[in-house]
C-alpha positions as CSV (number, residue, x, y, z in Angstrom):
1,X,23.9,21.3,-4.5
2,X,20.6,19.8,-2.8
3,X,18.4,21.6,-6.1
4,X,20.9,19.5,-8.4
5,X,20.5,16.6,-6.2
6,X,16.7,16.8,-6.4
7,X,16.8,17.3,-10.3
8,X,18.6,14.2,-10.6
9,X,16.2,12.1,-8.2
10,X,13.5,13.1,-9.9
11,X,14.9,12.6,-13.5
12,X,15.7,9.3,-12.5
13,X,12.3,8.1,-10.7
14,X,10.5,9.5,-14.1
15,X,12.8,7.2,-16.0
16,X,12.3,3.8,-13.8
17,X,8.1,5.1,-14.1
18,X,8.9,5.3,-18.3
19,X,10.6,1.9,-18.3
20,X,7.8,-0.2,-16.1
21,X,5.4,1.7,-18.7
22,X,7.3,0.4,-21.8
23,X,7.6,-2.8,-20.6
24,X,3.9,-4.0,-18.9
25,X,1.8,-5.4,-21.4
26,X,-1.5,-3.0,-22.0
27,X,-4.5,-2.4,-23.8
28,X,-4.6,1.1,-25.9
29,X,-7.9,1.7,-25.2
30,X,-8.7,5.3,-26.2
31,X,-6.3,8.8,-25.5
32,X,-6.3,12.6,-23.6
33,X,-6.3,15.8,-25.0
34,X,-6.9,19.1,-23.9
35,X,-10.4,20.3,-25.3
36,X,-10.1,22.8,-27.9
37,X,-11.8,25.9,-26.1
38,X,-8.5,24.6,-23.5
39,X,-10.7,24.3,-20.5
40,X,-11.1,20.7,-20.1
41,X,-9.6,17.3,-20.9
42,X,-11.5,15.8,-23.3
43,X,-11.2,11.6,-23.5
44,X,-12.1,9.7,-26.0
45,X,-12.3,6.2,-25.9
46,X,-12.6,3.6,-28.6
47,X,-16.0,0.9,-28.0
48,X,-14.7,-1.7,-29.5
49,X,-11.3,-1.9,-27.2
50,X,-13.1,-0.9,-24.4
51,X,-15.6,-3.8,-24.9
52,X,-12.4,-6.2,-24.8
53,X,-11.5,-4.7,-20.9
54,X,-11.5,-6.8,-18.0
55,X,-13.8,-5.5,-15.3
56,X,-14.4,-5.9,-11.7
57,X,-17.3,-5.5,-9.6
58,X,-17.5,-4.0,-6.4
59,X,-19.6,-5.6,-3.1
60,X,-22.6,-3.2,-4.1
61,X,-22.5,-5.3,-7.8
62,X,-21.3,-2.1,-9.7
63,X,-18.7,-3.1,-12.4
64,X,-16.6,-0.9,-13.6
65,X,-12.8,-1.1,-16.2
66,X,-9.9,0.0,-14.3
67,X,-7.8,2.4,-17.2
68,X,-4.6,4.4,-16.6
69,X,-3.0,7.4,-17.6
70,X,0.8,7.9,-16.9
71,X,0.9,11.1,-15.1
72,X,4.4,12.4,-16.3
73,X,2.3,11.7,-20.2
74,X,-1.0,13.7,-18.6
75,X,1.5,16.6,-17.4
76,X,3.3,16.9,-20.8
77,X,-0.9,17.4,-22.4
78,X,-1.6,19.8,-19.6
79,X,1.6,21.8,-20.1
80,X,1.3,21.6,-23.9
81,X,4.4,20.0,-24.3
82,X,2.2,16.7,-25.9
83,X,-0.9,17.1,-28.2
84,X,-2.2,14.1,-26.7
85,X,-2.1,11.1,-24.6
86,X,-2.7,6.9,-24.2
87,X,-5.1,5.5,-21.6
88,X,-4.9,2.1,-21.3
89,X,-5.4,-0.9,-19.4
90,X,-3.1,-2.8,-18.1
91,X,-2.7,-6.7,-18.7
92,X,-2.5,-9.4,-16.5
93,X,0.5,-11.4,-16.9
């Protein structure tokens, strides 16, 4: 009963993580794939999106573009159960 119980948290917390994905405004900026010898991810991102990324700079005056990947999307590439993947950034509202 606690394995079913688990399941079902687990199902549900990937769900709420799905619908704050769907519904926070981001930039596609490039996607994830598994390389094609299979040993690495292999990103590509698109220059012309990335030039349009907000940055931040850090006290030693680096700057760098905070991306994301959803996890449970990484996963799906990892396990073969998705060709490929979105990073992004995410908006400011």
């Amino acid at each position: 009963m606690a394995k079913k119980a688990t399941q079902k948290n687990q199902a549900s917390e990937q769900n709420e993580q799905e619908e704050v994905e769907v519904h926070t405004p981001s930039l596609l900026v490039g996607y994830v794939r598994i390389s094609n010898a299979g040993g690495a991810l292999k990103l590509s991102v698109n220059t012309s999106a990335f030039g349009d990324c907000e940055t931040y700079a850090t006290s030693d005056g680096q700057t760098y573009v905070p991306l994301v990947i959803s996890l449970n999307a990484l996963r799906k590439v990892i396990d073969g159960e998705r060709a490929v993947t979105t990073v992004s950034q995410l908006m400011s509202q």
